[in-house]
N, CA, C and O atoms as CSV, one atom per row, in Angstrom:
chain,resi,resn,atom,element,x,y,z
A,1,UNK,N,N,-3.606,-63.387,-258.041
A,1,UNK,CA,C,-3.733,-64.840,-258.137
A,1,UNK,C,C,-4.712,-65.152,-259.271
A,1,UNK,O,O,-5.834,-64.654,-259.369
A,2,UNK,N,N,-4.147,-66.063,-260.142
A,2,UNK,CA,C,-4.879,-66.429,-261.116
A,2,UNK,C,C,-6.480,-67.058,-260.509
A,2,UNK,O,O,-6.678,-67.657,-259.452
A,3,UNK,N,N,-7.561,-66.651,-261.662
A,3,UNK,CA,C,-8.581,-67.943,-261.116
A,3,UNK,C,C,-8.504,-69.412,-261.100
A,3,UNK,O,O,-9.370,-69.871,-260.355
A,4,UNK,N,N,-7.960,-70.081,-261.515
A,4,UNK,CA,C,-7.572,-71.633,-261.984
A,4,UNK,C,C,-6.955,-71.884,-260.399
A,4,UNK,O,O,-7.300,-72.865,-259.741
A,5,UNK,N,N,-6.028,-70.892,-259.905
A,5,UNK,CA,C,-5.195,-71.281,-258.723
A,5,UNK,C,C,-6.135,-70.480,-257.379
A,5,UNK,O,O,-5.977,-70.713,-256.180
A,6,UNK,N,N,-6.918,-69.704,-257.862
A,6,UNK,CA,C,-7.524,-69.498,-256.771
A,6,UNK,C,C,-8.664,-70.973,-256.133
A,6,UNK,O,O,-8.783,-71.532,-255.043
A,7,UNK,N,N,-9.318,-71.137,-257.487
A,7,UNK,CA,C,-10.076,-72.659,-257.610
A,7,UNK,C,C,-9.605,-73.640,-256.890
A,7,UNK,O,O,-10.231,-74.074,-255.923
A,8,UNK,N,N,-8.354,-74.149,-257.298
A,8,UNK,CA,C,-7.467,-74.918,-256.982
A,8,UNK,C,C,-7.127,-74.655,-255.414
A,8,UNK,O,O,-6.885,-75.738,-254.879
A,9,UNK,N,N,-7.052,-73.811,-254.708
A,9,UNK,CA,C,-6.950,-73.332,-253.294
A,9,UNK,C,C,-8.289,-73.956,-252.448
A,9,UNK,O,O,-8.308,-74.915,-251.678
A,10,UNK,N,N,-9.271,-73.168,-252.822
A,10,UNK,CA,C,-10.513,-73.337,-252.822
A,10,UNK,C,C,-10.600,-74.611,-252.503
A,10,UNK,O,O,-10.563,-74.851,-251.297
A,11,UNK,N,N,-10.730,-75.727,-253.414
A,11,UNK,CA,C,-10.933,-76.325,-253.435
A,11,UNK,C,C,-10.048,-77.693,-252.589
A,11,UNK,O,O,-10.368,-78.877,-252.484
A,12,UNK,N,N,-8.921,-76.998,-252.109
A,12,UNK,CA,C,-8.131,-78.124,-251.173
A,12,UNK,C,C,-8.181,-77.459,-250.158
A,12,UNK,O,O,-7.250,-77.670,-249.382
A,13,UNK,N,N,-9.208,-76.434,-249.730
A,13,UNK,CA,C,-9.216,-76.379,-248.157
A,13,UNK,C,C,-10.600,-77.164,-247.915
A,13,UNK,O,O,-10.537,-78.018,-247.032
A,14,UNK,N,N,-11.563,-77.042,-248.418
A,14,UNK,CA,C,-12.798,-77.865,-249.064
A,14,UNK,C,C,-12.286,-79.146,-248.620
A,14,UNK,O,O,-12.635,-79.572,-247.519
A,15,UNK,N,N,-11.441,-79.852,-249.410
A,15,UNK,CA,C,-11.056,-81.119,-249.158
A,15,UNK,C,C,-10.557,-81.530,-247.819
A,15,UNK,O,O,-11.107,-82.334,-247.066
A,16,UNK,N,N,-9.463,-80.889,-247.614
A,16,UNK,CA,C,-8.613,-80.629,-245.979
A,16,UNK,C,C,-9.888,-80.486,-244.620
A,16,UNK,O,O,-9.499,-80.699,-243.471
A,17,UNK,N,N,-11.074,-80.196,-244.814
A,17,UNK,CA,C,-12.231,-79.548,-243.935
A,17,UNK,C,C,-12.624,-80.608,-243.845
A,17,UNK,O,O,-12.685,-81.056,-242.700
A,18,UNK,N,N,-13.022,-81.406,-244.876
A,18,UNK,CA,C,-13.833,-82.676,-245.126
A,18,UNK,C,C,-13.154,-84.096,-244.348
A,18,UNK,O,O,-13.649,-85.072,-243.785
A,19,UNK,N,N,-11.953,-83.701,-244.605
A,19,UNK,CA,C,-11.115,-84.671,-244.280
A,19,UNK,C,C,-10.957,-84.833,-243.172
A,19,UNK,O,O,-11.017,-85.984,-242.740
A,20,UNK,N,N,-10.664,-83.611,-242.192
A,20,UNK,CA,C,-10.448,-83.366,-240.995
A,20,UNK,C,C,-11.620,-83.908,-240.327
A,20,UNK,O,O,-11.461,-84.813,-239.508
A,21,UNK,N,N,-13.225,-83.285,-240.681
A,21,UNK,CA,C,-14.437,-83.728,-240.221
A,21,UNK,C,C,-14.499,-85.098,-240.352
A,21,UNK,O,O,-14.861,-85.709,-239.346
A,22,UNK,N,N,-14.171,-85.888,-241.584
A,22,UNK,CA,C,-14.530,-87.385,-241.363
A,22,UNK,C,C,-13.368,-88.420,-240.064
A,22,UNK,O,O,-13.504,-89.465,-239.427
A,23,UNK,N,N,-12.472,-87.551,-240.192
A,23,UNK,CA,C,-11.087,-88.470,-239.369
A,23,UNK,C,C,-11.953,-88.025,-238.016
A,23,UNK,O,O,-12.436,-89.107,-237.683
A,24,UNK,N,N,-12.453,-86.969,-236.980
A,24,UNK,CA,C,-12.430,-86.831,-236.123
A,24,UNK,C,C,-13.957,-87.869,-236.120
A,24,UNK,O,O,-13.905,-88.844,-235.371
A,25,UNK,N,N,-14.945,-87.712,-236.733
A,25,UNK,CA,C,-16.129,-88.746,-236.721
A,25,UNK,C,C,-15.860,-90.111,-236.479
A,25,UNK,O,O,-16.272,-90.821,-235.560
A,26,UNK,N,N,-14.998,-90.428,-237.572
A,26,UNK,CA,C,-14.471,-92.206,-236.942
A,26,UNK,C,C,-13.955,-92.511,-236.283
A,26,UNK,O,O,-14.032,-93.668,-235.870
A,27,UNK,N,N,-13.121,-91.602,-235.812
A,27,UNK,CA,C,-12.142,-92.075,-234.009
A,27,UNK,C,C,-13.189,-91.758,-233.046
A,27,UNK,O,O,-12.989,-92.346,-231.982
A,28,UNK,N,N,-14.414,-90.909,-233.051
A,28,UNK,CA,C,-15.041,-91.190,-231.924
A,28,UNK,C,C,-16.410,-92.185,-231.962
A,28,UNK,O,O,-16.779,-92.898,-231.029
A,29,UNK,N,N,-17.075,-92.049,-233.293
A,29,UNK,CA,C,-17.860,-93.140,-233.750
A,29,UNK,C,C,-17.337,-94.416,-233.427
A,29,UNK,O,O,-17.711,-95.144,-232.507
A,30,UNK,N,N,-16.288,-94.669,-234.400
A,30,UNK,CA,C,-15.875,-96.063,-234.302
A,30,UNK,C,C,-15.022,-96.080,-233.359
A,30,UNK,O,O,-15.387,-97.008,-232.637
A,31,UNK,N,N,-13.966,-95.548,-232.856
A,31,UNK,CA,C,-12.850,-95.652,-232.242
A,31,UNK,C,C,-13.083,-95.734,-230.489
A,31,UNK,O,O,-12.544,-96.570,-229.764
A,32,UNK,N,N,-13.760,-94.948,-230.163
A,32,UNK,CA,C,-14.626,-94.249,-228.790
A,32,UNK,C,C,-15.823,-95.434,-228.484
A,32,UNK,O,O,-15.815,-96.155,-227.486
A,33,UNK,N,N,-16.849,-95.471,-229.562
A,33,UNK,CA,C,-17.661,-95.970,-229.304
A,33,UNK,C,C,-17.373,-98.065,-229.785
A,33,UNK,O,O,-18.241,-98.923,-229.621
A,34,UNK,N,N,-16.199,-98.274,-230.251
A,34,UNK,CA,C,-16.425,-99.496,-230.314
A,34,UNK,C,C,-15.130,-100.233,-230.296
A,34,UNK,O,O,-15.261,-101.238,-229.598
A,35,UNK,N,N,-13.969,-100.128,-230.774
A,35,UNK,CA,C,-12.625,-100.199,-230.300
A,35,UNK,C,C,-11.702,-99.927,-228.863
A,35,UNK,O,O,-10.902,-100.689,-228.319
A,36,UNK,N,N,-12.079,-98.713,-228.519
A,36,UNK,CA,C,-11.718,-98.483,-227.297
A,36,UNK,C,C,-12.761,-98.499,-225.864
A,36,UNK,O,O,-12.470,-98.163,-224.716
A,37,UNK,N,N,-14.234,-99.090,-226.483
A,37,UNK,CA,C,-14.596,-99.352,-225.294
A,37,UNK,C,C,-14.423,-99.999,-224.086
A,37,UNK,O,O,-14.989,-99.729,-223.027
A,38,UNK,N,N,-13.515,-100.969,-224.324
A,38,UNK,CA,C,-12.750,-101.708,-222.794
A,38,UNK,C,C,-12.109,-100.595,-222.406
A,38,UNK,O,O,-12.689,-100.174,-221.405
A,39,UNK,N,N,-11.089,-99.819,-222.729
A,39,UNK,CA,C,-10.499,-99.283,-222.294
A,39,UNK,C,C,-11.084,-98.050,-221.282
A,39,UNK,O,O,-10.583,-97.851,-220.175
A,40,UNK,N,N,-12.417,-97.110,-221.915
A,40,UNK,CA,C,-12.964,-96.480,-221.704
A,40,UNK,C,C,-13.946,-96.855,-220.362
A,40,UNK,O,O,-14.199,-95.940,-219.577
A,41,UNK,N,N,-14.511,-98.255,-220.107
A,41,UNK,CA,C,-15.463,-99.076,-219.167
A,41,UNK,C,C,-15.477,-98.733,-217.693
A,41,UNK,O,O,-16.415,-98.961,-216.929
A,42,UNK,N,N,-14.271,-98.129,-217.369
A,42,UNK,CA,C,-14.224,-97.831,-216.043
A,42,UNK,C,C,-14.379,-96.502,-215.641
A,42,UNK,O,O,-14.475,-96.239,-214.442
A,43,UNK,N,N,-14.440,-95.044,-217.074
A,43,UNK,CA,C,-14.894,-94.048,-216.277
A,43,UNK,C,C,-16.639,-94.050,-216.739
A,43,UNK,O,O,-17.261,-94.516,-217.694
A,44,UNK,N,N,-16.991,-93.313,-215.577
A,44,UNK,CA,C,-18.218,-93.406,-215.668
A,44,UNK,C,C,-18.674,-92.128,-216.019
A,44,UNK,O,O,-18.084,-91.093,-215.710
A,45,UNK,N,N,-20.082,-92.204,-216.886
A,45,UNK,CA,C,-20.808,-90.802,-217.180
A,45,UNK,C,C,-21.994,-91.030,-217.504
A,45,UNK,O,O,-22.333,-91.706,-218.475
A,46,UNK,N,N,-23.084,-90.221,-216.338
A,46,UNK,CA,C,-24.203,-90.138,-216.790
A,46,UNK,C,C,-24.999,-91.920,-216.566
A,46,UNK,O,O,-25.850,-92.520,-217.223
A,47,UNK,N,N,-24.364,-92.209,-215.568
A,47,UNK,CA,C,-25.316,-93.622,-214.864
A,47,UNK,C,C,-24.042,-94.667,-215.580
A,47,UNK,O,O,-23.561,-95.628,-214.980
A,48,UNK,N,N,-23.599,-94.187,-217.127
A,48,UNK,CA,C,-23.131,-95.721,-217.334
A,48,UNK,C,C,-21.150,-95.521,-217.752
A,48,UNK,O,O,-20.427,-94.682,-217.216
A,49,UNK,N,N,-20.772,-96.381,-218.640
A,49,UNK,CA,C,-19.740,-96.250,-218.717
A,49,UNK,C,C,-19.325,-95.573,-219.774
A,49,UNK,O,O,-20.189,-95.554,-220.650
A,50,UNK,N,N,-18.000,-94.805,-220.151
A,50,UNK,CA,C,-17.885,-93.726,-221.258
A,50,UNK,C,C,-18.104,-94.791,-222.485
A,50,UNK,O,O,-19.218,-95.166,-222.849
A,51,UNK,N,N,-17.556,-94.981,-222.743
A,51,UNK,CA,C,-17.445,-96.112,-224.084
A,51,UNK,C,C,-18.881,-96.634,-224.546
A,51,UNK,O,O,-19.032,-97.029,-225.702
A,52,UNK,N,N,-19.752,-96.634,-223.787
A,52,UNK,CA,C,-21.269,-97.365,-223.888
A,52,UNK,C,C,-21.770,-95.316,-223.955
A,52,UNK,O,O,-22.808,-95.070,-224.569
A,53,UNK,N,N,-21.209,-94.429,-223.502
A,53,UNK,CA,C,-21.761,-93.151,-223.565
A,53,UNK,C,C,-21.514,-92.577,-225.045
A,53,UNK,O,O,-22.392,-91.970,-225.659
A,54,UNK,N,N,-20.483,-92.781,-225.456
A,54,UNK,CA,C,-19.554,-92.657,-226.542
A,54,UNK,C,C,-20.669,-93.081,-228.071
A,54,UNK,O,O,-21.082,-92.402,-229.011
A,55,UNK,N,N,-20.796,-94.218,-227.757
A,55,UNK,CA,C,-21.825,-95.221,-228.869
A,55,UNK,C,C,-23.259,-94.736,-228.845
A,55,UNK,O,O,-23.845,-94.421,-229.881
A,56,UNK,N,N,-23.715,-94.691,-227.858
A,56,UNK,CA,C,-24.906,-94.096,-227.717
A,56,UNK,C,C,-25.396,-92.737,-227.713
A,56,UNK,O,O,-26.491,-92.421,-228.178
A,57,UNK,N,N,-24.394,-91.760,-227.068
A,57,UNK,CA,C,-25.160,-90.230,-226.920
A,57,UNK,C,C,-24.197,-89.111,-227.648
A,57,UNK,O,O,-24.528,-88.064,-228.204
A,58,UNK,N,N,-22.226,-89.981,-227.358
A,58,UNK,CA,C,-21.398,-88.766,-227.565
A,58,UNK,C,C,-21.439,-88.671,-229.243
A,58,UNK,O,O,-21.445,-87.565,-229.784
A,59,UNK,N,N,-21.464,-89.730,-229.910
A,59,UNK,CA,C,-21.218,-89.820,-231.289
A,59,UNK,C,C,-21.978,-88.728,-232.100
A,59,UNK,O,O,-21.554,-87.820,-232.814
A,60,UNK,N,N,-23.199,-89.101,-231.767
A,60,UNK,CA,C,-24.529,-87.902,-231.772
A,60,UNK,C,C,-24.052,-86.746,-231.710
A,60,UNK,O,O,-24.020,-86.050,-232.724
A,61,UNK,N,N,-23.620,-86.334,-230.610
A,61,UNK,CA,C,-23.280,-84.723,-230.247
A,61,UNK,C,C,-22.112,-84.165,-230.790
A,61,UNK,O,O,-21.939,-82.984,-231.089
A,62,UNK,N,N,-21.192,-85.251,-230.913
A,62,UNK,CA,C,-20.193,-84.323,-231.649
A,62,UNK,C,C,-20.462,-84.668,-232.990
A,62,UNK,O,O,-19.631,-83.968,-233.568
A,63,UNK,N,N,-21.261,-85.475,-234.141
A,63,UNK,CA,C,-21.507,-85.401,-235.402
A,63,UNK,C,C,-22.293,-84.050,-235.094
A,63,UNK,O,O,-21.982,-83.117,-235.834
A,64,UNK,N,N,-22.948,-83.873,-234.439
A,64,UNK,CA,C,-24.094,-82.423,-234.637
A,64,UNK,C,C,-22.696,-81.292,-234.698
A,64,UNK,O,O,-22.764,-80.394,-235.537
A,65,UNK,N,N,-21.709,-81.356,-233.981
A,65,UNK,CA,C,-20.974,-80.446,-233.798
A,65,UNK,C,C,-20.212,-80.218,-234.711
A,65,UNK,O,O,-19.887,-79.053,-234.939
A,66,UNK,N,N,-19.706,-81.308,-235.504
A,66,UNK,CA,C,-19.495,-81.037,-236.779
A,66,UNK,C,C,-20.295,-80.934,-238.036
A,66,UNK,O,O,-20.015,-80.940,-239.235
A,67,UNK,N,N,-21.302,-80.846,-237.390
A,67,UNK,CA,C,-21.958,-80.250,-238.872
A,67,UNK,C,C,-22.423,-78.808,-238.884
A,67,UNK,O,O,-22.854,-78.156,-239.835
A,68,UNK,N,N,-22.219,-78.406,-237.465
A,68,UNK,CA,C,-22.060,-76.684,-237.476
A,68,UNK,C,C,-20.604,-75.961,-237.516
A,68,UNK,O,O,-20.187,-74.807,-237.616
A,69,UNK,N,N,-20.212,-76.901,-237.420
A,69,UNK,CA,C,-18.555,-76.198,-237.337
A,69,UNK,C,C,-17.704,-76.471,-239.341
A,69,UNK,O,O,-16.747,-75.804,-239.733
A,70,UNK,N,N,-18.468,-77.651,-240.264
A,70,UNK,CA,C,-18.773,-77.349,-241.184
A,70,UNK,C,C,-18.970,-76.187,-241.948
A,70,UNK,O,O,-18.336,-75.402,-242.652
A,71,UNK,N,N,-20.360,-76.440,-241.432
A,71,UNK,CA,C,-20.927,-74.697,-241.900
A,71,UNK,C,C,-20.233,-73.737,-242.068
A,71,UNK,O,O,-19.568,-73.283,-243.000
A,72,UNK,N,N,-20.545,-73.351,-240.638
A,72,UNK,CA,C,-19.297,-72.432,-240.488
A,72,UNK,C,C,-18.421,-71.733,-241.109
A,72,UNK,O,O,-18.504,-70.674,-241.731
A,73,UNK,N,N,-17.075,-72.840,-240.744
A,73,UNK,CA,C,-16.142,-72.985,-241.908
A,73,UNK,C,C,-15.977,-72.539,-242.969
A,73,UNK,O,O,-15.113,-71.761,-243.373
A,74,UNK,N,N,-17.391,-73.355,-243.832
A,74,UNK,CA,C,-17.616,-73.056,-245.264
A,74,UNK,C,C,-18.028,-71.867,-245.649
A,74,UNK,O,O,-17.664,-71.370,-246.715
A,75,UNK,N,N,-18.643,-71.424,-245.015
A,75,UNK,CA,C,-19.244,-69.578,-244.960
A,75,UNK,C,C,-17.779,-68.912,-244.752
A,75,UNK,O,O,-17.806,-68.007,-245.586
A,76,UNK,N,N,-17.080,-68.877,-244.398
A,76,UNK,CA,C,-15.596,-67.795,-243.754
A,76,UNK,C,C,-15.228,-68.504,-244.867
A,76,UNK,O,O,-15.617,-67.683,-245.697
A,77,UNK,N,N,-14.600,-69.748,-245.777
A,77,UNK,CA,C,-13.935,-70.157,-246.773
A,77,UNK,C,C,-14.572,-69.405,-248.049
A,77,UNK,O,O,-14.157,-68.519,-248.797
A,78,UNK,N,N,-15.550,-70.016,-247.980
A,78,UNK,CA,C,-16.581,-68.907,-249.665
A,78,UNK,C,C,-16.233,-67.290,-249.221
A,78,UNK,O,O,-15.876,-66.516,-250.110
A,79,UNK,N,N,-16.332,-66.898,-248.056
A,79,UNK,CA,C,-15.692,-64.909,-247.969
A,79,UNK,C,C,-15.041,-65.188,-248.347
A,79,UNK,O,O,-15.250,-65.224,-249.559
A,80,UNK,N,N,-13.646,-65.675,-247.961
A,80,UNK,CA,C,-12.390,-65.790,-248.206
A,80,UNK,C,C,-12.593,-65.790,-249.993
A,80,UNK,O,O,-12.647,-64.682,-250.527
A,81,UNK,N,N,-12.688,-66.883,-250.768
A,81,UNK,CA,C,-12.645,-66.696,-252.028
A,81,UNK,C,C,-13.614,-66.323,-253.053
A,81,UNK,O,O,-13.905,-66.862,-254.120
A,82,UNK,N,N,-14.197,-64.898,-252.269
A,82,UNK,CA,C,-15.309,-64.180,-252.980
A,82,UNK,C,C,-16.288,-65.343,-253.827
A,82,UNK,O,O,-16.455,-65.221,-255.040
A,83,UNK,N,N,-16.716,-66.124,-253.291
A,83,UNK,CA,C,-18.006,-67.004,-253.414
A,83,UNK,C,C,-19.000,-67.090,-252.850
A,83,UNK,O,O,-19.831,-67.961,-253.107
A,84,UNK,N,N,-19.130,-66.259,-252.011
A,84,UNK,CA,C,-20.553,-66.212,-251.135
A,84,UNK,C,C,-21.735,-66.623,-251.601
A,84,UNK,O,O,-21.951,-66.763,-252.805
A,85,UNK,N,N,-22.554,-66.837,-250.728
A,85,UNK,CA,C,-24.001,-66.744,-251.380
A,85,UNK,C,C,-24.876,-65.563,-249.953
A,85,UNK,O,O,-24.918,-65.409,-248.732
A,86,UNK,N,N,-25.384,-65.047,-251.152
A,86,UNK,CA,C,-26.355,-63.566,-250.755
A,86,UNK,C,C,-27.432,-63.958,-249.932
A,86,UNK,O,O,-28.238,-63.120,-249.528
């Protein structure tokens, strides 16, 4: 594989990662925590209702979760196209 097309690889799983991470952030940021909170109002978690849990604690925990699953990612992607860092 040429380098230009290895780059080019590289660089749209990079994109595809990013992409994936921001779509799952705004359906539960915004989507969870502020769109679908009626819907959400009647199960309960942790004293209050999901949707009010969602806005306040879940958004938090799964942004943390994607920013290790990021990582991650990006470490096994750079092996993958002999880019590491030492």
């Amino acid at each position: 594989m040429s380098e230009n097309s290895s780059n080019n690889a590289y660089w749209a799983a990079n994109k595809r990662i990013i992409m994936v991470s921001l779509v799952i952030w705004a359906v539960v940021s915004f989507g969870f925590g502020i769109l679908l909170r009626p819907l959400l109002s009647g199960i309960a978690i942790g004293g209050t209702d999901l949707g009010f849990w969602f806005a306040q604690q879940g958004s938090i925990l799964v942004f943390l979760g994607i920013i290790f699953f990021y990582a991650w990612r990006m470490n096994r992607l750079d092996r993958e196209h002999g880019v590491e860092e030492e």
